[in-house]
Backbone as CSV, one residue per row, in Angstrom:
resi,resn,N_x,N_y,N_z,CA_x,CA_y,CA_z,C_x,C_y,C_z
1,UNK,0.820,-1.190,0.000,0.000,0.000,0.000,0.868,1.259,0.000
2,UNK,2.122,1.312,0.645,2.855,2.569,0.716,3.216,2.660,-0.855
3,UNK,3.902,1.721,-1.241,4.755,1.703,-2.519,3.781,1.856,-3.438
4,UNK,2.451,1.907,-3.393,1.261,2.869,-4.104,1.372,4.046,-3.936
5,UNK,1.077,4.428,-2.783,1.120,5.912,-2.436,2.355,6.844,-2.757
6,UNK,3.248,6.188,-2.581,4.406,6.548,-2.942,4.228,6.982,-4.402
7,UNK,4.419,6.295,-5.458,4.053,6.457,-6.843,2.964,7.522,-7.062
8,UNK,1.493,7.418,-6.367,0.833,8.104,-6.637,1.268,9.364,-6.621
9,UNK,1.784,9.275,-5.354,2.455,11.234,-4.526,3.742,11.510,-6.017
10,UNK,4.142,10.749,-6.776,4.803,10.886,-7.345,4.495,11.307,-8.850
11,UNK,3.052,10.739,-9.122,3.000,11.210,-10.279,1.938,12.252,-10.209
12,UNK,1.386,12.657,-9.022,0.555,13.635,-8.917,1.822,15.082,-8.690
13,UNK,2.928,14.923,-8.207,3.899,15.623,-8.016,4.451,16.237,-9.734
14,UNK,4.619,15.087,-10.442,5.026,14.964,-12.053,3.856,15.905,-12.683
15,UNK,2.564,15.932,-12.680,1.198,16.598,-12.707,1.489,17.943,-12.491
16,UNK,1.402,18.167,-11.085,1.744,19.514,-10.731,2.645,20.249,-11.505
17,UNK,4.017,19.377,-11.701,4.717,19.985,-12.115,4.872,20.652,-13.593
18,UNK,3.852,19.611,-14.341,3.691,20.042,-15.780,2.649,20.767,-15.741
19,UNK,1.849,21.076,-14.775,1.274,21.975,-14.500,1.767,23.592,-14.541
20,UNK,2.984,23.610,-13.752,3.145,24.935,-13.646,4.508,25.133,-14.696
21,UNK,4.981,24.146,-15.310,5.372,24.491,-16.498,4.256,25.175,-17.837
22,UNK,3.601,24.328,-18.118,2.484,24.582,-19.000,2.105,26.178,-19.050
23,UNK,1.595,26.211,-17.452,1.473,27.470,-17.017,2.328,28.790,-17.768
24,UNK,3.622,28.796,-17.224,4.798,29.229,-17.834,4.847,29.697,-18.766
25,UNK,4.608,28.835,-19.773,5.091,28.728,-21.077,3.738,29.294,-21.331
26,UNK,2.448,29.162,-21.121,1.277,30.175,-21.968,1.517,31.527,-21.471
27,UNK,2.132,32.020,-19.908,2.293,33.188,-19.764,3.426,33.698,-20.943
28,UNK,4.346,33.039,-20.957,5.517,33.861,-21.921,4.867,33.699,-23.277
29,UNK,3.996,32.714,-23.904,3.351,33.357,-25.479,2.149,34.369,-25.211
30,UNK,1.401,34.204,-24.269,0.835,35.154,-24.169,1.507,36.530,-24.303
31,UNK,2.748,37.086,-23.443,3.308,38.108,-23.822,4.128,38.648,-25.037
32,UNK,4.367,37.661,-25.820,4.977,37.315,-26.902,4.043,38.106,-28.237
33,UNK,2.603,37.282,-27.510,1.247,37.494,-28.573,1.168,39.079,-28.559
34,UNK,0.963,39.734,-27.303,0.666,41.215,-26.714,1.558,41.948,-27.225
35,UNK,3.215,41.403,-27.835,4.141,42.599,-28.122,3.848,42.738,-29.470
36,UNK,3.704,41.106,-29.998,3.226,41.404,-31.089,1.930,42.081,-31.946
37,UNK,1.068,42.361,-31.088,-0.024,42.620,-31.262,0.430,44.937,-31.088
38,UNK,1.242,44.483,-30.313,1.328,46.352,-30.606,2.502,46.524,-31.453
39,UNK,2.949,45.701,-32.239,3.725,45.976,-33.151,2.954,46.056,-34.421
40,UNK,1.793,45.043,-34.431,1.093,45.100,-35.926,0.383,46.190,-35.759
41,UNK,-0.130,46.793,-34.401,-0.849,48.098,-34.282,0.246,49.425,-34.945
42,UNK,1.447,49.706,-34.063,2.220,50.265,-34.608,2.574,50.346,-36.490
43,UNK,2.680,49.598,-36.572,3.117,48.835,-38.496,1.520,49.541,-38.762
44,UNK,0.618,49.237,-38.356,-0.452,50.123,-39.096,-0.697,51.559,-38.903
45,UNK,-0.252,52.051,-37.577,-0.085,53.552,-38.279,0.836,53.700,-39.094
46,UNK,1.804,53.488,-39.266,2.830,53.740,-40.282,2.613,53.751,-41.625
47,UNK,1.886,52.457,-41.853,0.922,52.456,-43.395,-0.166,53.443,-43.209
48,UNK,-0.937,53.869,-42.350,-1.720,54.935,-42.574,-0.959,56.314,-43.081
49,UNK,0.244,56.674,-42.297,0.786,57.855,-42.397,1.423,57.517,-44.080
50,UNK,2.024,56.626,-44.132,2.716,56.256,-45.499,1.706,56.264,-46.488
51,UNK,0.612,56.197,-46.550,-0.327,56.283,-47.691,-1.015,57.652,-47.328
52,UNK,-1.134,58.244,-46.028,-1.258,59.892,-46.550,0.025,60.622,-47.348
53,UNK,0.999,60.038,-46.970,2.518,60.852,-47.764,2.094,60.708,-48.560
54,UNK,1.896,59.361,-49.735,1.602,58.994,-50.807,0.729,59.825,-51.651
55,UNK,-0.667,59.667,-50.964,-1.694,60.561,-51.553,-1.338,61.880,-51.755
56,UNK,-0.517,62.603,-50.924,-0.312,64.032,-50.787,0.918,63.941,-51.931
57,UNK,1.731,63.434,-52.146,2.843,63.300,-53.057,2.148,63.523,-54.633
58,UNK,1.103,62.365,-54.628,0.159,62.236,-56.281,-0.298,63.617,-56.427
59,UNK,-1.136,64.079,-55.226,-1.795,65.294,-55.379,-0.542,66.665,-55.884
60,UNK,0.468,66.731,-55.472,1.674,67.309,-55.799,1.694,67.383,-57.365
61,UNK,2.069,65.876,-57.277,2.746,66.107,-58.466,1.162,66.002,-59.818
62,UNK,0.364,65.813,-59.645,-0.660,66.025,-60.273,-1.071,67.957,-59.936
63,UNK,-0.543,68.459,-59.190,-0.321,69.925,-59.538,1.078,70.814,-60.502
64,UNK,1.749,69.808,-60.076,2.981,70.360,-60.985,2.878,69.799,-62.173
65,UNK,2.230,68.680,-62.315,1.900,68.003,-64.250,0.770,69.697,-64.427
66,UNK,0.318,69.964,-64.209,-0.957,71.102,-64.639,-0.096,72.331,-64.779
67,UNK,0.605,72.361,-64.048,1.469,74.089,-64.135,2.498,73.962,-64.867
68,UNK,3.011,72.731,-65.365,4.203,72.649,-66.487,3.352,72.272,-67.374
69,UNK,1.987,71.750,-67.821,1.085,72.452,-68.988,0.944,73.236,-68.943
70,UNK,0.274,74.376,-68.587,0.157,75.676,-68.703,1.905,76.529,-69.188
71,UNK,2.531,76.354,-68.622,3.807,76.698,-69.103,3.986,75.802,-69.930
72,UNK,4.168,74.877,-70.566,4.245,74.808,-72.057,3.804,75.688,-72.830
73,UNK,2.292,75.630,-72.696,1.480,76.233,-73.475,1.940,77.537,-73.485
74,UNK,1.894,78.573,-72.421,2.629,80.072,-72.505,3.967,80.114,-73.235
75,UNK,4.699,79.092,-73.271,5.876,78.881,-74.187,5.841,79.106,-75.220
76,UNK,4.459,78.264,-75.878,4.581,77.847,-77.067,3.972,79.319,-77.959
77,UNK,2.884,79.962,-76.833,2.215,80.940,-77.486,3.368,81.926,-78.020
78,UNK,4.524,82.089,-76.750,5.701,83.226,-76.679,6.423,82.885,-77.790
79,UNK,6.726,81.451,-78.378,7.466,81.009,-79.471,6.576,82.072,-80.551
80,UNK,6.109,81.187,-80.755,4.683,81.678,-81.770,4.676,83.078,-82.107
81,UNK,4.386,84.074,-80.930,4.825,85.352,-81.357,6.253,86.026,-81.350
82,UNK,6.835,85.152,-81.154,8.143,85.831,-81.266,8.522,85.613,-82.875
83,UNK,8.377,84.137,-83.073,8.213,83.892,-84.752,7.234,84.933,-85.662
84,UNK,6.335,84.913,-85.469,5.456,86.150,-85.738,6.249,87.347,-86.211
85,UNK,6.882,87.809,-85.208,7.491,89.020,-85.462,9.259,88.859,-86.257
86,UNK,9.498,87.939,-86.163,10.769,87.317,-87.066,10.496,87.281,-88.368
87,UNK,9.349,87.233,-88.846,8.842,86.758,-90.101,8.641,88.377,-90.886
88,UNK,9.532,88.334,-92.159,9.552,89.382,-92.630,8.071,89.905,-93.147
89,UNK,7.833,91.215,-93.240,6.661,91.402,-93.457,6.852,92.548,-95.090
90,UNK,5.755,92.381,-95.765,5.893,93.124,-97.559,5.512,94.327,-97.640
């Protein structure tokens, strides 16, 4: 009967013990999960801010494509009359 008990106390001891291993080890992924979880938070403002740069960049340069048309065009008019007046007249 002892050399039962014995064993028992022994593997209920073995129990416990993978018990508070187990334990352990979900506390440290749990924190693992949490850093990671404010890192993918972080990483998404960053893509938010990175796609306002973006947008604001297009909007840019979709203003400077419009004002280097228009200056073409004033170019071309200034060519135009400058030729105009190059051109001998009868």
């Amino acid at each position: 009967m002892e050399v039962q008990s014995s064993r028992l106390e022994a593997v209920v001891q073995q129990i416990g013990e993978a018990v508070l291993a187990t334990t352990d080890t979900v506390d440290r992924l749990s924190a693992q999960v949490d850093a990671l979880a404010a890192q993918v938070q972080q990483q998404g403002y960053q893509i938010f801010a990175l796609s306002d740069a973006v947008q604001t960049l297009a909007e840019n340069q979709d203003s400077a494509l419009e004002r280097i048309g228009r200056l073409t065009e004033a170019l071309q008019r200034l060519v135009a009359a400058i030729e105009e007046t190059d051109e001998p007249h009868p």
